[in-house]
C-alpha positions in Angstrom: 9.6 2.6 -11.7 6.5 3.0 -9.3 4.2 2.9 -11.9 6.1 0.5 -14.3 5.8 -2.2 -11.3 1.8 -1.7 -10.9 1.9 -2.1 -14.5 3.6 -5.3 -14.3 1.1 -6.8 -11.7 -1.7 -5.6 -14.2 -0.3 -7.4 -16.9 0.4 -10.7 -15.0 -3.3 -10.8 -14.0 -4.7 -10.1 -17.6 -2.9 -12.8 -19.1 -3.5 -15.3 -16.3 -6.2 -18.0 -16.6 -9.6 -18.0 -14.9 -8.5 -20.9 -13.1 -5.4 -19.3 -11.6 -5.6 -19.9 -7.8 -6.2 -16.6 -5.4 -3.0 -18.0 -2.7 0.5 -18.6 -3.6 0.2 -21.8 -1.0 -2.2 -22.8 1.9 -0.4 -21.0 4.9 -0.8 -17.9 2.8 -4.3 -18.2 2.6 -4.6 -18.8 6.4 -3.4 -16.0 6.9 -4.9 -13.7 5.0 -8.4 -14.7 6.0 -7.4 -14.7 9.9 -6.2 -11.2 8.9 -9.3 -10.9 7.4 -11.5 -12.2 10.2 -9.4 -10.6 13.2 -8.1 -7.7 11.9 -10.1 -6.0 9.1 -12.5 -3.8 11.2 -11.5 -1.2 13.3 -10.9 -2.2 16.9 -13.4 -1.5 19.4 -11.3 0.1 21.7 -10.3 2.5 19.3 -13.0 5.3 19.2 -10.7 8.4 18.0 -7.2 9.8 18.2 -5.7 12.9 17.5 -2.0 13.5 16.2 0.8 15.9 14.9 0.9 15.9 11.0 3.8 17.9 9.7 4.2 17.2 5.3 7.0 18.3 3.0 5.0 18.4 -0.5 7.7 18.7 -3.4 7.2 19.5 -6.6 9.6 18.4 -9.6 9.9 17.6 -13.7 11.4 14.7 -14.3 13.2 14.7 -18.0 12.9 11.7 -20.1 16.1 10.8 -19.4 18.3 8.2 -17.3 21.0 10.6 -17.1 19.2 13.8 -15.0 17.3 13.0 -12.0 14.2 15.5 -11.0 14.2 19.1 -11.2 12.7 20.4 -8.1 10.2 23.3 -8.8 8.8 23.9 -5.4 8.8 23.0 -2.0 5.9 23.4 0.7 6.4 22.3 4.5 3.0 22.5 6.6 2.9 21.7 10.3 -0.8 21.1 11.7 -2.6 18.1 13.4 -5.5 15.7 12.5 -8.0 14.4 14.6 -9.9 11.1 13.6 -12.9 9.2 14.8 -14.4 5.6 14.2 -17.3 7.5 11.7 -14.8 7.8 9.5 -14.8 11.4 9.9 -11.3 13.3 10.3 -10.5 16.8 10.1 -7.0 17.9 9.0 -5.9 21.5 9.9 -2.7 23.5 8.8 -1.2 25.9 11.5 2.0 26.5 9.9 2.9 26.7 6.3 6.3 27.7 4.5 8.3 27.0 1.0 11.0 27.5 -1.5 10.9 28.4 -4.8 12.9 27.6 -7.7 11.5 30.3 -9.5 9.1 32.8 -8.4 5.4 32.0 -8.9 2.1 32.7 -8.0 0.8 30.1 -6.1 2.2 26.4 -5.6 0.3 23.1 -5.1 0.2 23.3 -1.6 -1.2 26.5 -1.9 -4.2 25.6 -4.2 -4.9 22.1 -2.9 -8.4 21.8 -1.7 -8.6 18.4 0.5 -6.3 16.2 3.0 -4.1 13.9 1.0 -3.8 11.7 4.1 -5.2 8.1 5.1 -5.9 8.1 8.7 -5.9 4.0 9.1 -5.7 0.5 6.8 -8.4 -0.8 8.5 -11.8 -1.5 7.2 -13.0 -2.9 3.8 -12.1 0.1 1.3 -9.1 2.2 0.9 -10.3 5.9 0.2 -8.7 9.0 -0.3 -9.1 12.0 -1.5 -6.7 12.2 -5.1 -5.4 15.6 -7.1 -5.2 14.8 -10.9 -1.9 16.6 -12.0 -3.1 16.4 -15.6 -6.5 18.2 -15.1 -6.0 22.2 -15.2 -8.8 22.1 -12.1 -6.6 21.2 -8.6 -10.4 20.2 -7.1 -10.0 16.8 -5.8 -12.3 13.5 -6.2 -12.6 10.7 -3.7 -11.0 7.3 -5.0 -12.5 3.9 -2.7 -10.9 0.9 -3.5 -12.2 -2.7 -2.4 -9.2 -3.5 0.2 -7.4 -6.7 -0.3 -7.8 -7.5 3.4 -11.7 -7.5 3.0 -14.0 -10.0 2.5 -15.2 -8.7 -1.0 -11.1 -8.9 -1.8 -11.2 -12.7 -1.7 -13.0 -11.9 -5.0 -10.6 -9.6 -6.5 -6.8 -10.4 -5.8 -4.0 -13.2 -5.6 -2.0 -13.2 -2.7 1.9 -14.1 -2.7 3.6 -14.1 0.7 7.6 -13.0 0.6 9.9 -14.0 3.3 8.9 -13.2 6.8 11.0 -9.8 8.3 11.2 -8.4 12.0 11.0 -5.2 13.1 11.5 -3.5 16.4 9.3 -1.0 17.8 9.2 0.5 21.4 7.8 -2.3 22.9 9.4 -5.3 21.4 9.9 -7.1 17.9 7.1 -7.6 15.2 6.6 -9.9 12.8 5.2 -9.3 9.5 5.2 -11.0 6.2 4.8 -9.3 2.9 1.8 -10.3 0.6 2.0 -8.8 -2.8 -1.5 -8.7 -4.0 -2.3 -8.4 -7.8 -6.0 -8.3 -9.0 -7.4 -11.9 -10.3 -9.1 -9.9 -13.6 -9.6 -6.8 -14.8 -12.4 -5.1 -14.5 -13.9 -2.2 -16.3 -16.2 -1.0 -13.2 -15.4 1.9 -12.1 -17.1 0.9 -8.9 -15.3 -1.7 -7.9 -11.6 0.2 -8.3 -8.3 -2.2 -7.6 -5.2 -2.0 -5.9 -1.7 -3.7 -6.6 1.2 -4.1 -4.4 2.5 -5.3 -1.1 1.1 -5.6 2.4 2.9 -6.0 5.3 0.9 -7.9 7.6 1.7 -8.0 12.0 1.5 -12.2 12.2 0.6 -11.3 15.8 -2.2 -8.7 15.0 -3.7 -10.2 12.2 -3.3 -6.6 10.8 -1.9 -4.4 8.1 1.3 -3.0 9.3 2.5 -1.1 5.9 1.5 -1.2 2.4 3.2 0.2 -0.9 0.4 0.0 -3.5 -0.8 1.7 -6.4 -4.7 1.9 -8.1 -5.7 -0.3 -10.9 -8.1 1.2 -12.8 -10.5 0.8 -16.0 -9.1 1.7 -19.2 -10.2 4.7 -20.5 -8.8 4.6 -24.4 -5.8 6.4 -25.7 -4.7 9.5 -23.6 -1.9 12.2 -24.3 -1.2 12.2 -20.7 -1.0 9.3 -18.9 -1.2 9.5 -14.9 -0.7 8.0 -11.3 -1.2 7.5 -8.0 1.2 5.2 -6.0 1.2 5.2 -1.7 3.2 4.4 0.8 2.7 3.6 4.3 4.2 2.8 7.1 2.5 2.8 10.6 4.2 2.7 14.0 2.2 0.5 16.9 0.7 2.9 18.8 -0.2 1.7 22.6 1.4 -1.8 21.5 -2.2 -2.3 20.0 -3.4 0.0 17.1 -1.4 0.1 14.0 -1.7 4.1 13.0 0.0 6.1 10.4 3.9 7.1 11.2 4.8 7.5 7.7 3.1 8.7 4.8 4.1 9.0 1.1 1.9 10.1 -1.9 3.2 10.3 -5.1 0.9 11.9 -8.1 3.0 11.5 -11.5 2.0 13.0 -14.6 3.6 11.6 -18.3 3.2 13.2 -21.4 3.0 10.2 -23.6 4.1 12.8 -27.1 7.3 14.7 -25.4 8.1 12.1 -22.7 8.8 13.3 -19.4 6.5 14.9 -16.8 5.2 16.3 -13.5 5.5 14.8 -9.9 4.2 15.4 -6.8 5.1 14.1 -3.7 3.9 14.8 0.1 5.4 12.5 2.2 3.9 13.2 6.0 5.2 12.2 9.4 2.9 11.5 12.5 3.4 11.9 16.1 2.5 12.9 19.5 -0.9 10.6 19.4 -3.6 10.8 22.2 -6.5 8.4 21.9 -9.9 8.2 23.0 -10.0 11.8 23.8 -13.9 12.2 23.2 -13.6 14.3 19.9 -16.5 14.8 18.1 -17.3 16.8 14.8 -19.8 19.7 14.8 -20.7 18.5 11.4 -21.3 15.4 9.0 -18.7 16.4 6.6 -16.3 12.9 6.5 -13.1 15.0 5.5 -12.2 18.3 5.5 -8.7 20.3 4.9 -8.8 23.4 7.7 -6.1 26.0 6.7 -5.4 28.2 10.1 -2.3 29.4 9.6 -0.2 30.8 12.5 1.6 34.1 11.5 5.2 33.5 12.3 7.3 30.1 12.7 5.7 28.8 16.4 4.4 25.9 14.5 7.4 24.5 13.1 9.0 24.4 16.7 10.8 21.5 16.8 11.5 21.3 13.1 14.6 23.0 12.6 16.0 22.2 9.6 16.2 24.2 6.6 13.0 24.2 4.0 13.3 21.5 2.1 15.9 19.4 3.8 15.3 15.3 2.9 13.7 16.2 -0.4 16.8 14.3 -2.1 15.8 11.3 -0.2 13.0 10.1 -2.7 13.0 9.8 -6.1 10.6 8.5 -8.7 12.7 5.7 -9.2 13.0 4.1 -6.0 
């Protein structure tokens, strides 16, 4: 379903005209350059934060089938925290880490994963992150930088359509966003200049990115056996009434065999809290991301999280 819909936007923009207009209508376009202008770059108040990071990674087969939904495999739960600055630097460190098995086996993705699989903001003029290929035998990741839609080189790149504007209430009051699917305007076959498709929800008030449930475009690379994807969601919470920062995180990695149907998914949806900002953090080194396992013997860093390993992992679905 995720895949199938980023598909869909693909197609729609290689069959439409080089004339086809980058805004659904005039108020569209206004705001998406005021978000543009106002809220691309990072504020300047904002010089660093640090926050609690605890993931559920799940790992499942889904069958070929409409009729049997996915067969969990393995579940990993890590509790830890991540610390961010303006740089773009951010360190991500695991304190506590436990799982369930459907089967006994050596080692589980969360176990041989090499580098954070989280996005510490949606501001700037690239999405990056650091992406696992579930259909490479190597779990070494590779950095993926995308030209963001809400960037002045993504005037270039995508339509915009606005949806109908929604309210939501956060701590301080109620927000109002409008959703802007963005589609790319053409393909392209540069692997440096890497696409998005999908839907931004953008803070009228702000001028900023609020959410976003997007997959990557990329260049065809010919006929492949396996055929794979990377699909994100995010939802951030308004931290201080000002910054938008991550609350919710979802990252789903599918893997189809095109020959037997079917395949591998991975999922790590992560929850944020506990923020402090501007504490004066700085890294010792120049390294822009790093994955830091220090893992607490015993259960200390999972206080607070009582449930059961693996609770909530029926919640999502490949589908939805």
């Amino acid at each position: 379903m995720i895949l199938a819909f980023v598909g869909l936007l693909l197609q729609q923009a290689i069959a439409a005209p080089d004339t086809l207009s980058a805004f659904d209508s005039p108020a569209t376009q206004a705001l998406v350059e005021r978000a543009i202008r106002e809220g691309a770059q990072i504020p300047l108040e904002l010089r660093d934060y640090r926050a609690e990071a605890r993931t559920q990674l799940h790992l499942s087969f889904k069958a070929d089938s409409g009729v049997v939904g996915e067969l969990p495999i393995s579940v990993d739960e890590f509790a830890g925290e991540v610390r961010w600055e303006r740089s773009g630097r951010m360190r991500h460190w695991l304190r506590g880490h436990r799982l369930r098995l459907a089967a006994p086996a050596p080692y589980t993705v969360g176990t041989a994963v090499e580098d954070s699989w989280l996005i510490p903001h949606l501001y700037g003029s690239t999405i990056e992150v650091l992406r696992t290929s579930l259909g490479a035998a190597s779990t070494r990741n590779r950095s993926a930088r995308a030209i963001h839609p809400f960037s002045e080189r993504g005037l270039l790149h995508y339509r915009y359509t606005a949806g109908d504007t929604i309210r939501i209430r956060t701590g301080s009051g109620t927000v109002t966003l409008v959703p802007i699917t963005v589609e790319p305007l053409h393909p392209t076959d540069d692997a440096r200049a890497l696409l998005v498709a999908g839907s931004f929800g953008i803070d009228v008030e702000r001028a900023a990115v609020a959410r976003a449930r997007f997959g990557f475009v990329e260049p065809s690379r010919g006929l492949r056996l396996v055929e794979t994807g990377a699909f994100f969601e995010l939802e951030n919470a308004l931290v201080q009434n000002r910054f938008w920062l991550p609350y919710r995180q979802r990252r789903e990695l599918q893997a189809t065999s095109l020959l037997a149907g079917g395949g591998a998914v991975a999922r790590f949806v992560t929850s944020f809290s506990n923020y402090e900002l501007n504490t004066g953090w700085i890294p010792r080194d120049d390294v822009r991301s790093a994955l830091i396992r220090g893992i607490i013997p015993g259960d200390s860093a999972f206080r607070g999280w009582n449930a059961p390993v693996g609770t909530g992992a029926a919640e999502y679905d490949v589908t939805d």
